[in-house]
KEVO-193221 format. One record per residue: residue in one letter; chain; x, y, z of N, C-alpha, C in turn; residue number from 1. Coordinates in steps of 0.2 Angstrom, whole numbers, padded with zeros to 4 digits. Layout:
<recs>
REC   type   mol    n.c1    n.c2    n.c3   ca.c1   ca.c2   ca.c3    c.c1    c.c2    c.c3   seq
REC      A     A       X       Y       Z       X       Y       Z       X       Y       Z   NUM
...
</recs>
This chain:
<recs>
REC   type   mol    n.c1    n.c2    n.c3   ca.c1   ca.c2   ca.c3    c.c1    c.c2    c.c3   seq
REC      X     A   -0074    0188    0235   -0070    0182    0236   -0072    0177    0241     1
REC      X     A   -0074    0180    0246   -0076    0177    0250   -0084    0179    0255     2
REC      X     A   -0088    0173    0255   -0095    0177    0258   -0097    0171    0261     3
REC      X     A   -0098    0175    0269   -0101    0170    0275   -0108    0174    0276     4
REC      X     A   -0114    0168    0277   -0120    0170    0279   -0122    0165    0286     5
REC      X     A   -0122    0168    0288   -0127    0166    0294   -0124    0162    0297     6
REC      X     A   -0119    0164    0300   -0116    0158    0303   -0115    0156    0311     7
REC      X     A   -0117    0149    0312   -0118    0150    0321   -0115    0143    0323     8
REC      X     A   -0110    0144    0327   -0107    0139    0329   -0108    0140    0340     9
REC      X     A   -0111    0134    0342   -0112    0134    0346   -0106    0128    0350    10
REC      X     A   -0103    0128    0357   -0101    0122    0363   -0104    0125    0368    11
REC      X     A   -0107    0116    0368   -0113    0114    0373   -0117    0121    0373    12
REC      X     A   -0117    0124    0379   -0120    0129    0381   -0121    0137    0380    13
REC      X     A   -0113    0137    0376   -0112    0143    0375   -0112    0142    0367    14
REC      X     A   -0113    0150    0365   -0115    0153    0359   -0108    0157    0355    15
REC      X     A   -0102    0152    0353   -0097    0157    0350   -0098    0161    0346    16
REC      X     A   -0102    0158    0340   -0103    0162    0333   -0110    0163    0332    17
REC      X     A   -0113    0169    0333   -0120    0171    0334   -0124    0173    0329    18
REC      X     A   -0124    0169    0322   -0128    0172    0317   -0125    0177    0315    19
REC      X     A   -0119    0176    0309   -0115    0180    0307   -0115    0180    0299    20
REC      X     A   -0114    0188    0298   -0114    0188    0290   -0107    0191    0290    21
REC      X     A   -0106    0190    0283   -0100    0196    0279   -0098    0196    0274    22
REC      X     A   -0094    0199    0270   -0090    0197    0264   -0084    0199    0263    23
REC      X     A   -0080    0199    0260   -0073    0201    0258   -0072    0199    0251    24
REC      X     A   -0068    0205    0248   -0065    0207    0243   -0061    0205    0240    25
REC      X     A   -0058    0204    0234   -0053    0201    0232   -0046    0206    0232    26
REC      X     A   -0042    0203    0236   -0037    0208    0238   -0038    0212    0245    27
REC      X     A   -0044    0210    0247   -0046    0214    0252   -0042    0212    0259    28
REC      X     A   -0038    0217    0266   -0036    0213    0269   -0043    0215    0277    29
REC      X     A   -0046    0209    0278   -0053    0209    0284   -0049    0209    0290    30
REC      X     A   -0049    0211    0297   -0046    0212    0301   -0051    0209    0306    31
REC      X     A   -0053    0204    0310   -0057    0202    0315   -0055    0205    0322    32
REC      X     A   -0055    0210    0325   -0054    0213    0331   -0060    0211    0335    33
REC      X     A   -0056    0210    0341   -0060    0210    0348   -0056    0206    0352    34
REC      X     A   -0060    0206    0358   -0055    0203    0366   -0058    0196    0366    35
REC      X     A   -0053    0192    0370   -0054    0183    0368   -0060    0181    0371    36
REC      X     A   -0061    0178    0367   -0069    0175    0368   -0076    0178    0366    37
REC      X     A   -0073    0182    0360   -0080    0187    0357   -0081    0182    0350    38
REC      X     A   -0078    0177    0349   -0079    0170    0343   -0075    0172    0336    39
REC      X     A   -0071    0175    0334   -0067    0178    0330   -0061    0174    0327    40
REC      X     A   -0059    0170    0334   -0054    0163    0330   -0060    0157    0327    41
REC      X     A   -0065    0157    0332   -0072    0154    0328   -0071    0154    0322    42
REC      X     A   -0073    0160    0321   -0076    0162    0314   -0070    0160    0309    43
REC      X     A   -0065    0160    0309   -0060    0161    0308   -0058    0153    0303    44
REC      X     A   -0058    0149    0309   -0056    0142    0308   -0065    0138    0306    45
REC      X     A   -0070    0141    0305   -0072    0138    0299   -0073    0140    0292    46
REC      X     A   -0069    0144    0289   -0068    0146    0283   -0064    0141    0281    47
REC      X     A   -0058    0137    0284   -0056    0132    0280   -0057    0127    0284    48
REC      X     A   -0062    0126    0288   -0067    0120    0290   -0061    0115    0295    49
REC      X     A   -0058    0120    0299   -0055    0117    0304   -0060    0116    0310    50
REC      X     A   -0067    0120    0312   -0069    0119    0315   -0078    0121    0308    51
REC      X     A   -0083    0115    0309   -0090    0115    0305   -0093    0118    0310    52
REC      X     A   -0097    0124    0307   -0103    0127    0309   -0110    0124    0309    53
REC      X     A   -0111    0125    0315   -0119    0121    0315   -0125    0122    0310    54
REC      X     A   -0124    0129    0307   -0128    0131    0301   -0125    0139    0299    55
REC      X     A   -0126    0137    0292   -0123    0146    0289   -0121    0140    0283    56
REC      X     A   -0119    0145    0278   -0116    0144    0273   -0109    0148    0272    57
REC      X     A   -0103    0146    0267   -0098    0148    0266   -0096    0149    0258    58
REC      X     A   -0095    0153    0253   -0093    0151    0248   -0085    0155    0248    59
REC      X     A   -0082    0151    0243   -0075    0156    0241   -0073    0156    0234    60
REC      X     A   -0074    0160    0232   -0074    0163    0223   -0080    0160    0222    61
REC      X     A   -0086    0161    0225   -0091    0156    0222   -0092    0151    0223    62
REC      X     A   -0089    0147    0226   -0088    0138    0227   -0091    0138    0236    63
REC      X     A   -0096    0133    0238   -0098    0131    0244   -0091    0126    0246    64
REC      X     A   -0088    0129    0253   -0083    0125    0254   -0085    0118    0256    65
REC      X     A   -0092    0118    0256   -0092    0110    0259   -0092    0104    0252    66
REC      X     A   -0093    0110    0247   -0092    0104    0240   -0086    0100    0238    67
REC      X     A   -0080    0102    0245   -0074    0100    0243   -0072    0097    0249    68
REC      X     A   -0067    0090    0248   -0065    0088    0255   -0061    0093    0257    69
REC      X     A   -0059    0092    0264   -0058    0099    0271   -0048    0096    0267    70
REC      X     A   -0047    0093    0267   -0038    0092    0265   -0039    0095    0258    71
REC      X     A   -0043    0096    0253   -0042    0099    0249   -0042    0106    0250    72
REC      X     A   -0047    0108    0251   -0047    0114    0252   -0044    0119    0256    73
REC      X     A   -0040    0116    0260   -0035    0117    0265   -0028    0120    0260    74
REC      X     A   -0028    0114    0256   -0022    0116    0251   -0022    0124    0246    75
REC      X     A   -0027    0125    0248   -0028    0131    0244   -0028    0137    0245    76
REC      X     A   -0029    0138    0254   -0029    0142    0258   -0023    0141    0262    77
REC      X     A   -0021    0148    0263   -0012    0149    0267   -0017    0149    0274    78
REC      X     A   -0013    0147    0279   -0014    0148    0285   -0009    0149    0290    79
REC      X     A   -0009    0154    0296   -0003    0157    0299   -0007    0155    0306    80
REC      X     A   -0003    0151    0309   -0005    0154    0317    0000    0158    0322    81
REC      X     A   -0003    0161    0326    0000    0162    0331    0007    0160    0333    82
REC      X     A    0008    0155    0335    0015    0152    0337    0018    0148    0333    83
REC      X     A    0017    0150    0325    0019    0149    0318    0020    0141    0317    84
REC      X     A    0016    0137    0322    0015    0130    0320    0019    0125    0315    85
REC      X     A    0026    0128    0317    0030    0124    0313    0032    0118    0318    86
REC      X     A    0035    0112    0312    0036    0104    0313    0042    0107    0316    87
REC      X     A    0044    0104    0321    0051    0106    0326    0056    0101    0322    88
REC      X     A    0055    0094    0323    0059    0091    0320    0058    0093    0312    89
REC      X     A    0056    0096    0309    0059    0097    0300    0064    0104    0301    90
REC      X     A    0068    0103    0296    0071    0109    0294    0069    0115    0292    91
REC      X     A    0072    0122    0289    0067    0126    0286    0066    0124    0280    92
REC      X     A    0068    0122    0275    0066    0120    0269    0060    0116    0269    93
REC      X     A    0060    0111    0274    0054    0106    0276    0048    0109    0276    94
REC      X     A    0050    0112    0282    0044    0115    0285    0038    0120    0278    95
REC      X     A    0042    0123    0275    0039    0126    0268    0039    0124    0265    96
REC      X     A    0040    0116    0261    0039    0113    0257    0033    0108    0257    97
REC      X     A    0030    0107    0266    0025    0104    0266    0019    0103    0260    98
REC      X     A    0018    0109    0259    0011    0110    0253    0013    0106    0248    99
REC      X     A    0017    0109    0245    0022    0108    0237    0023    0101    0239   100
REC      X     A    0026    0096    0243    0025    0089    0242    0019    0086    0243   101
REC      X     A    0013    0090    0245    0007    0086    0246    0004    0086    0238   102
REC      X     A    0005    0094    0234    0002    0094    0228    0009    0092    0222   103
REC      X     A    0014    0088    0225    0018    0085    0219    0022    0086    0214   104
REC      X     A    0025    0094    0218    0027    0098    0215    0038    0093    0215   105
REC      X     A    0039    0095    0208    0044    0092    0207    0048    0097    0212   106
REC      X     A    0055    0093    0214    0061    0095    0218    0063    0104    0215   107
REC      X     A    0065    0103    0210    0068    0108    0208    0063    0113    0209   108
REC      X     A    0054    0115    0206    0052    0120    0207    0051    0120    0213   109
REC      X     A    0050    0116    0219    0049    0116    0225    0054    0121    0230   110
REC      X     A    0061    0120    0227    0067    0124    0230    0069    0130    0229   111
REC      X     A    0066    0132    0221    0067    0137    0218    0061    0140    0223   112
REC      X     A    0055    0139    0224    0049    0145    0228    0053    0144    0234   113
REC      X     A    0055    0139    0237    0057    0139    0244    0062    0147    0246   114
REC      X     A    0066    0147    0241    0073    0152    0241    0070    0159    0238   115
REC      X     A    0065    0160    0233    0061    0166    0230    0057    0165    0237   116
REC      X     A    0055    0164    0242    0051    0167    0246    0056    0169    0251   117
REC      X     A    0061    0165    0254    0066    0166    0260    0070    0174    0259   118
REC      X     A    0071    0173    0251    0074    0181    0250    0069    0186    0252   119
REC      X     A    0061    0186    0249    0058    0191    0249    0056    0191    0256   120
REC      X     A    0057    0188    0262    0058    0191    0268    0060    0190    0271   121
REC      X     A    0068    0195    0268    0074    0196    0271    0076    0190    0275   122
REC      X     A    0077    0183    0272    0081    0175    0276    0087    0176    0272   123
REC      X     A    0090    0174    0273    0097    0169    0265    0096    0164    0266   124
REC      X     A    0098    0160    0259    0099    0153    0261    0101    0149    0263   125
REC      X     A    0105    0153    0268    0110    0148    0272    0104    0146    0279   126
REC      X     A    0099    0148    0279    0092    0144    0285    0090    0138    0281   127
REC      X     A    0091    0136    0276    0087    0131    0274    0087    0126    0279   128
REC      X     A    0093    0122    0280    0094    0117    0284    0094    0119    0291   129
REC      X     A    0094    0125    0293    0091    0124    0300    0085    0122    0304   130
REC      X     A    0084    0123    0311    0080    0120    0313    0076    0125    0316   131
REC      X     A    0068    0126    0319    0064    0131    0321    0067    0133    0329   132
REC      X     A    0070    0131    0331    0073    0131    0339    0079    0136    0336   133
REC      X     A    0082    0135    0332    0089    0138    0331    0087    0144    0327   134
REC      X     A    0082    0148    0326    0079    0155    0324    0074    0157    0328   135
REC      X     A    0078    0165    0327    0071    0168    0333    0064    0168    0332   136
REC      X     A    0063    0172    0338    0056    0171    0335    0053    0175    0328   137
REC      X     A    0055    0182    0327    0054    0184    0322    0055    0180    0314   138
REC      X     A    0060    0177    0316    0063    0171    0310    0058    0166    0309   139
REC      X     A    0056    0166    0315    0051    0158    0314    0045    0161    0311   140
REC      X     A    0042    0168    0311    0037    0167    0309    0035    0171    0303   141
REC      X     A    0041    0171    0300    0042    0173    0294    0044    0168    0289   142
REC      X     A    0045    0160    0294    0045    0155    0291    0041    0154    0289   143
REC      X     A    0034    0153    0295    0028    0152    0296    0023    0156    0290   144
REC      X     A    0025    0161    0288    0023    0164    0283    0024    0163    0277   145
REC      X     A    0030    0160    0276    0035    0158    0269    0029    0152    0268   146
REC      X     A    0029    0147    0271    0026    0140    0273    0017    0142    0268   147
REC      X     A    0015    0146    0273    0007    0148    0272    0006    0152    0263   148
REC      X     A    0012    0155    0261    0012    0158    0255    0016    0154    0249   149
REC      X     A    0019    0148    0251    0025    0144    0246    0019    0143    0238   150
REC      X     A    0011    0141    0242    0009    0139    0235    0003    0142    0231   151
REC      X     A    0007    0149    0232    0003    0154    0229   -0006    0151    0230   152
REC      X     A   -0007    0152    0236   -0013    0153    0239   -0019    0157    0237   153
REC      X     A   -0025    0159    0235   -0027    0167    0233   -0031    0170    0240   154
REC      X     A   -0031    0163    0246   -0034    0165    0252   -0029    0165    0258   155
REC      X     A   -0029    0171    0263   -0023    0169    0266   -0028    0168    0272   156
REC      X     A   -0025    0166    0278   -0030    0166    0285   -0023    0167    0290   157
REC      X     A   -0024    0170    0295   -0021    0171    0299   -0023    0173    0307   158
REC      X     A   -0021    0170    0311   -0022    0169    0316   -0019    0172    0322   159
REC      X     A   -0020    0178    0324   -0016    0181    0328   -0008    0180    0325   160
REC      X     A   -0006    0183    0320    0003    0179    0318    0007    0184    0322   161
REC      X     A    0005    0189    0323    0014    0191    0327    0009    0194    0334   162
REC      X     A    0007    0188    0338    0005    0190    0344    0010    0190    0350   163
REC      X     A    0013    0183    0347    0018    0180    0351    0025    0184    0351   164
REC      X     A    0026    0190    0348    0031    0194    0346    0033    0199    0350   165
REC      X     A    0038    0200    0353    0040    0207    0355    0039    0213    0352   166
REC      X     A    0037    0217    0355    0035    0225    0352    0040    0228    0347   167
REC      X     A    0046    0225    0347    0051    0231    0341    0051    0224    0337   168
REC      X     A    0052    0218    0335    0052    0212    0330    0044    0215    0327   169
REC      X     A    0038    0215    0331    0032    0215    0326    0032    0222    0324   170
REC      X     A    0035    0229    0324    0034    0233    0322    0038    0232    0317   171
REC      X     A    0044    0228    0315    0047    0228    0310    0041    0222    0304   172
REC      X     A    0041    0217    0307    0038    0212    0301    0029    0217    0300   173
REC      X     A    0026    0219    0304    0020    0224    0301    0025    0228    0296   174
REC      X     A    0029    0231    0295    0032    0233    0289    0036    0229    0283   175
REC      X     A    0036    0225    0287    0039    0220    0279    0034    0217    0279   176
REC      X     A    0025    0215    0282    0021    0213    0279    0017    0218    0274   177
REC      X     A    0017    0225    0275    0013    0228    0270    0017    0231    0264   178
REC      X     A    0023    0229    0264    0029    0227    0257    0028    0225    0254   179
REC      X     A    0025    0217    0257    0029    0212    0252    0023    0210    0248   180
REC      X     A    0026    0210    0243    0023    0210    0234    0018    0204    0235   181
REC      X     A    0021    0198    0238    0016    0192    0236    0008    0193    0240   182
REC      X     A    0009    0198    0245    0002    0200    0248   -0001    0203    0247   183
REC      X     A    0000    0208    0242   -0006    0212    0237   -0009    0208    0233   184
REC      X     A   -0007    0205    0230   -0013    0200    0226   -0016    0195    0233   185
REC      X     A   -0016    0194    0237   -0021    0190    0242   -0026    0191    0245   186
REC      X     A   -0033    0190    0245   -0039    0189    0249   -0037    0188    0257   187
REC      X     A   -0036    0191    0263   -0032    0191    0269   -0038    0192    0274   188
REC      X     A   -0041    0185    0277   -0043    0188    0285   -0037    0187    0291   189
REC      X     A   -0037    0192    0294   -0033    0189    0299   -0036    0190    0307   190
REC      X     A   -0036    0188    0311   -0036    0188    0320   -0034    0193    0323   191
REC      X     A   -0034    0196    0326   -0030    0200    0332   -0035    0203    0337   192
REC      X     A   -0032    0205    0343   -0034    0206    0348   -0030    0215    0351   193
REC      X     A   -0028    0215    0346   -0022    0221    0345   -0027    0228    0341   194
REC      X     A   -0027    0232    0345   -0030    0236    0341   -0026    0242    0336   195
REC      X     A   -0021    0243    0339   -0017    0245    0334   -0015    0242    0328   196
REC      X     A   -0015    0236    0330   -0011    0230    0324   -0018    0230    0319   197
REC      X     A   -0024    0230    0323   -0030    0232    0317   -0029    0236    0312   198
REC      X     A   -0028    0244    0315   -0029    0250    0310   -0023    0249    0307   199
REC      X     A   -0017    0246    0309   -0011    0246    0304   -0011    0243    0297   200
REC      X     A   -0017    0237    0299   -0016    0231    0292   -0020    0230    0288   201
REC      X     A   -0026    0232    0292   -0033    0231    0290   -0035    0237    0285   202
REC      X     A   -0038    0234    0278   -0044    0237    0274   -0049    0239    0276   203
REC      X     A   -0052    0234    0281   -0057    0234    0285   -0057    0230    0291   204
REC      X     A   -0062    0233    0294   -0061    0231    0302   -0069    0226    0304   205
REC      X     A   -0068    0221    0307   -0076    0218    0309   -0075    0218    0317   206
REC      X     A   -0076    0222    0322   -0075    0223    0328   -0081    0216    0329   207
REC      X     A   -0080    0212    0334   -0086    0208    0337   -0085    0209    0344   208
REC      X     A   -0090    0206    0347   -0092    0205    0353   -0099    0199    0355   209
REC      X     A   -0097    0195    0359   -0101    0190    0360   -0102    0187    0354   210
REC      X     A   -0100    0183    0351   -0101    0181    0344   -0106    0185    0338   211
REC      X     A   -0105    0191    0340   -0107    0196    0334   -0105    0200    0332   212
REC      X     A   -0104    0202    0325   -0101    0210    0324   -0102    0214    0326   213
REC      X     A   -0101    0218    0329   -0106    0224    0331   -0106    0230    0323   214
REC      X     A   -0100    0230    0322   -0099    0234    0316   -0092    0232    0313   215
REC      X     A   -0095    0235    0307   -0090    0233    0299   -0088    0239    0298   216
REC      X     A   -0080    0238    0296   -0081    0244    0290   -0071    0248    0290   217
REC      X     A   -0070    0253    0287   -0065    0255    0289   -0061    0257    0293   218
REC      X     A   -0055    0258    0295   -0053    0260    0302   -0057    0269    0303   219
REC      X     A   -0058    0272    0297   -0059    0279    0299   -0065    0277    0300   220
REC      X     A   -0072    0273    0297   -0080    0274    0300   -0077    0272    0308   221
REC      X     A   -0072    0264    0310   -0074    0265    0317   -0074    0270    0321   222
REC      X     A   -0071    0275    0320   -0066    0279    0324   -0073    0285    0322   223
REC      X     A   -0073    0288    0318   -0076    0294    0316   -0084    0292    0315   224
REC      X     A   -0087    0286    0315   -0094    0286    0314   -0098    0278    0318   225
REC      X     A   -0095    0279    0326   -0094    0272    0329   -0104    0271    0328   226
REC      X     A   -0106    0266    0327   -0113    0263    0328   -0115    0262    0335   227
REC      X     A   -0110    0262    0339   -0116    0264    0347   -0110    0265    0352   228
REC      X     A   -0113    0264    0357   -0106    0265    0362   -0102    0259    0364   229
REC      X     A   -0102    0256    0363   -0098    0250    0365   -0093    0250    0358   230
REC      X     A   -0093    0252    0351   -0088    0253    0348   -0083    0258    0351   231
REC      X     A   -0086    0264    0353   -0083    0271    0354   -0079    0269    0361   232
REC      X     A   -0080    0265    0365   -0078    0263    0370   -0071    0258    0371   233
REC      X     A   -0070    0256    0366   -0069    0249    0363   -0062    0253    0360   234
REC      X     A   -0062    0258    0358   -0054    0260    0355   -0055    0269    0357   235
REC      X     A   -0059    0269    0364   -0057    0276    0366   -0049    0277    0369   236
REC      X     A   -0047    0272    0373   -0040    0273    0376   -0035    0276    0372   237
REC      X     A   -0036    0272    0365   -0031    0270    0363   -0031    0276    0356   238
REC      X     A   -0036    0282    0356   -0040    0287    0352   -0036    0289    0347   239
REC      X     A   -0030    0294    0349   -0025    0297    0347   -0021    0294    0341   240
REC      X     A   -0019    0290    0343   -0014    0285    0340   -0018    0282    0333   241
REC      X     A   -0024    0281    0335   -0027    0277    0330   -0030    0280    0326   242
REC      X     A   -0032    0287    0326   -0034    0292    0324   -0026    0294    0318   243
REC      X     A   -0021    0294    0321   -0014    0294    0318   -0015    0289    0311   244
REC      X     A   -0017    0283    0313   -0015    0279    0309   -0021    0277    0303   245
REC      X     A   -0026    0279    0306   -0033    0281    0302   -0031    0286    0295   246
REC      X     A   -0031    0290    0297   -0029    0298    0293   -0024    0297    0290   247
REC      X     A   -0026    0298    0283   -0020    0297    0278   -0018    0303    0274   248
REC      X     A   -0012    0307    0272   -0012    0314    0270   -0016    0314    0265   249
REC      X     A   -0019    0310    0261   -0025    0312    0253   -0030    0314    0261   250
REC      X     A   -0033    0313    0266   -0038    0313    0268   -0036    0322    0270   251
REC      X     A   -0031    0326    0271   -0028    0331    0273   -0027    0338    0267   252
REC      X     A   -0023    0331    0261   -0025    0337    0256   -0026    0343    0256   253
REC      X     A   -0031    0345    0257   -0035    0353    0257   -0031    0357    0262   254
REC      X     A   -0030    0354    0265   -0029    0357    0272   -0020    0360    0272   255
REC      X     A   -0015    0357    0268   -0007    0355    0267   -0006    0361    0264   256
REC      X     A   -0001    0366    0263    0002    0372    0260    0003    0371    0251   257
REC      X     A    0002    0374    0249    0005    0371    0240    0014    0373    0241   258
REC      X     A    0013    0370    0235    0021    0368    0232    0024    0365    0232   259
REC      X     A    0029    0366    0227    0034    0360    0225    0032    0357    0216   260
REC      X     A    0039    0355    0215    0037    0352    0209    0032    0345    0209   261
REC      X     A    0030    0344    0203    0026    0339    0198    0029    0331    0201   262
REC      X     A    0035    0332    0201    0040    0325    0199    0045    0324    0208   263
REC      X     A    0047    0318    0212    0051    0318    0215    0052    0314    0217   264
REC      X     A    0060    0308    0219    0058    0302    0219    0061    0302    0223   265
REC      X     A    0059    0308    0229    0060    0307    0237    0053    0307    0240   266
REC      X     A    0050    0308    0237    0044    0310    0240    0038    0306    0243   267
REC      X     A    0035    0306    0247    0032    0302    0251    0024    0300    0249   268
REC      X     A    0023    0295    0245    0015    0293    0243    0010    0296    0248   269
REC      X     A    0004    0300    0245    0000    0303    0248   -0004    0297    0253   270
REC      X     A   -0006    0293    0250   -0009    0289    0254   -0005    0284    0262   271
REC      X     A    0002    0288    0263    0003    0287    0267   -0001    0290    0273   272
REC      X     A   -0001    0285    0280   -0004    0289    0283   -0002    0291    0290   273
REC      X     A   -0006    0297    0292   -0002    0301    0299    0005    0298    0302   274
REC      X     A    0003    0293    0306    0005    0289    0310    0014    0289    0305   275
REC      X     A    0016    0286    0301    0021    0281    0297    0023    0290    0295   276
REC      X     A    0020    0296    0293    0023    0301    0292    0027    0304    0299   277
REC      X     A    0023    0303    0302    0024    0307    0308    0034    0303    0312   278
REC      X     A    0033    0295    0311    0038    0293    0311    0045    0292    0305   279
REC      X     A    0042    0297    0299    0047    0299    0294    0052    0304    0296   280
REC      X     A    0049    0309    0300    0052    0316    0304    0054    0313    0307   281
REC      X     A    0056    0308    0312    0061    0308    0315    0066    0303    0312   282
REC      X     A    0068    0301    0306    0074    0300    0302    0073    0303    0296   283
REC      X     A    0072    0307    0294    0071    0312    0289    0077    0318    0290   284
REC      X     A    0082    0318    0287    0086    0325    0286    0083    0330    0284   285
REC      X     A    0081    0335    0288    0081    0342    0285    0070    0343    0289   286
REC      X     A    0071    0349    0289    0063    0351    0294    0059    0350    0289   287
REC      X     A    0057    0346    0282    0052    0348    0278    0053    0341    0275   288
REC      X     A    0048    0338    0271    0047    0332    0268    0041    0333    0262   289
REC      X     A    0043    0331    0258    0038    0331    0252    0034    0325    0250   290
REC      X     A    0026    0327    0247    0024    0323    0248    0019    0323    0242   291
REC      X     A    0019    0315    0239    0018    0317    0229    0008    0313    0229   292
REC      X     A    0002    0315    0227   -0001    0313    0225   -0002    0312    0220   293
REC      X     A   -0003    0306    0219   -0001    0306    0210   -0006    0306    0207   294
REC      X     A   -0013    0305    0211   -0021    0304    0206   -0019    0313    0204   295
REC      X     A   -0018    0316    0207   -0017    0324    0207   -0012    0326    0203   296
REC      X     A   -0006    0322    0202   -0001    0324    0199    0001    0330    0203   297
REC      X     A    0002    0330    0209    0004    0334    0213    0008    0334    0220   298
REC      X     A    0013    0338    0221    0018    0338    0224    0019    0344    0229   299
REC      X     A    0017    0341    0237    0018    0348    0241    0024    0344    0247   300
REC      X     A    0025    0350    0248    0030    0349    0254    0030    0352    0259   301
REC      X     A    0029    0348    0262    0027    0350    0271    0031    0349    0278   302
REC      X     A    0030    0354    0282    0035    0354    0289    0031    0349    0292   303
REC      X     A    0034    0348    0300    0031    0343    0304    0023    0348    0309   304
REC      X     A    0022    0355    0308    0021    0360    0311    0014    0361    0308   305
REC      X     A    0015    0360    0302    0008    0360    0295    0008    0353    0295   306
REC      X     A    0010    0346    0297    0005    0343    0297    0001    0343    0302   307
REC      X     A    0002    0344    0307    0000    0344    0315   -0006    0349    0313   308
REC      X     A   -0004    0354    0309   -0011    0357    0309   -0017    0356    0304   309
REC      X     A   -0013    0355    0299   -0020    0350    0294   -0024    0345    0299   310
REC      X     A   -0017    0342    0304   -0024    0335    0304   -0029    0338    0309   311
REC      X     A   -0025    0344    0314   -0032    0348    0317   -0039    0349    0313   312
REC      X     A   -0034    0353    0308   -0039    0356    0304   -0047    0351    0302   313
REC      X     A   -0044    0345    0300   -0045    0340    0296   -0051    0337    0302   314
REC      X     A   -0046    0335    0310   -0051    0333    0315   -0058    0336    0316   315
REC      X     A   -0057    0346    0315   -0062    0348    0319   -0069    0348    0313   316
REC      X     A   -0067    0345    0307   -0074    0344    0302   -0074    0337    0303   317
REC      X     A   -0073    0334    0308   -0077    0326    0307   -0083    0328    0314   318
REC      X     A   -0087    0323    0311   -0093    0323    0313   -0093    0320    0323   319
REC      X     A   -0096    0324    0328   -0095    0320    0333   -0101    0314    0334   320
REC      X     A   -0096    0310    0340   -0103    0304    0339   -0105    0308    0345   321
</recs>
């Protein structure tokens, strides 16, 4: 869906974007990790030609972005920033409406998306009329999101979105983001400087530094197959945890007890992973949790004690760097 080649974007002296390639998937969600000023919001903001590359090429579904003017193309891509860039003076209906009246979208279907998006994350109608000052911040940036998603965009960009969040607000919208239905059909880069927030959202991860990748790939190659030391370095503090959130029970599999029936619609999708199980035992009645793989058609059911030990298990056959 999306492929950049060689892209270098240079101010004055310094070299933000350093001769970068990549590509992403359709549906794929790319996760641009690093610390500020390794050229990431760069890279970022000229995909939709907020900021022109001094040389590279960009295409999106095959199309060279520069064969279309920047307000066009703009219209086609959702974008999210950080401080959810809503018009103070507009209402919420306004503010997410802006697309749909630039592309002439009649009233009525404009209000209908407006209210089918505010439901699907968790608003009521009664914020139409309010103002960005008169919702929190979680609100606002769920706005901010409604706005970036209103016209069915098939690229989304985002910009560090829940940076500016308190720690228990963004662990709730990280889980009404990997929900909500409208973002499994999207093509998603997004920014962050969060490494957790990486391995939580991201398909893949493109770790830079000094305006280059250093490496590509997904949360398990970082963690489990780093390409030098400055990766391994880069998310050793934070090991544990992201190793939790790496590690999905399909990856443990082998490792989990048998048992249990075929069928259970309590049961916990295999591809969940460590981390989100690990915090299912603690609101889970009862010491055991069942867990359905369906490529497998298979159903086991496991204590907190047997997952602890799979993933050991599971750790001690990964390779060391």
């Amino acid at each position: 869906m999306i492929k950049a080649e060689h892209l270098i974007k240079t101010f004055g002296q310094t070299t933000a974007v350093n001769n970068i390639s990549f590509e992403v998937n359709e549906g794929e969600n790319l996760v641009l990790l690093g610390t500020s000023g390794c050229g990431k919001t760069t890279t970022l903001k000229m995909l939709n030609r907020l900021i022109e590359p001094d040389s590279g090429t960009i295409t999106i579904n095959g199309n060279n972005i520069n064969a279309q003017l920047p307000e066009d193309l703009r219209r086609g891509i959702g974008y999210v920033l950080q401080n959810n860039g809503l018009f103070p003076h507009y209402t919420v209906e306004e503010n997410i409406s802006v697309v749909p009246n630039l592309l002439k979208w009649d009233k009525k279907r404009t209000r209908e998306r407006v209210i089918e998006l505010l439901k699907k994350l968790h608003l009521s109608d009664n914020y139409l009329t309010a103002y960005p000052n008169e919702l929190s911040g979680g609100q606002q940036q769920r706005i901010g999101l409604a706005r970036a998603l209103v016209a069915n965009p098939p690229v989304l960009l985002m910009d560090e979105p829940f940076g500016a969040l308190d720690n228990v607000t963004r662990s709730k919208i990280h889980q009404e983001f990997k929900a909500l239905d409208e973002l499994k059909r999207k093509t998603i880069i997004m920014v962050t400087h969060d490494v957790q927030e990486a391995f939580e959202l991201g398909d893949r991860i493109a770790l830079m530094d000094k305006g280059k990748i250093v490496q590509m790939g997904t949360p398990s190659d970082l963690l489990f197959n780093p390409i030098n030391g400055f990766v391994s370095n880069f998310l050793q503090d934070q090991r544990l945890q992201l190793e939790f959130r790496a590690i999905r029970l399909t990856d443990l599999w082998e490792h989990l007890p048998g048992g249990g029936k075929t069928t259970s619609k309590s049961s916990l999708p295999a591809e969940t992973d460590v981390w989100t199980t690990l915090e299912g035992f603690k609101f889970h009645n009862g010491e055991s949790m069942s867990v359905l793989h369906q490529q497998k058609n298979e159903l086991k059911t496991i204590t907190f004690g047997q997952l602890m030990a799979a993933f050991s298990e599971h750790k001690t056959q990964q390779p060391h760097e």
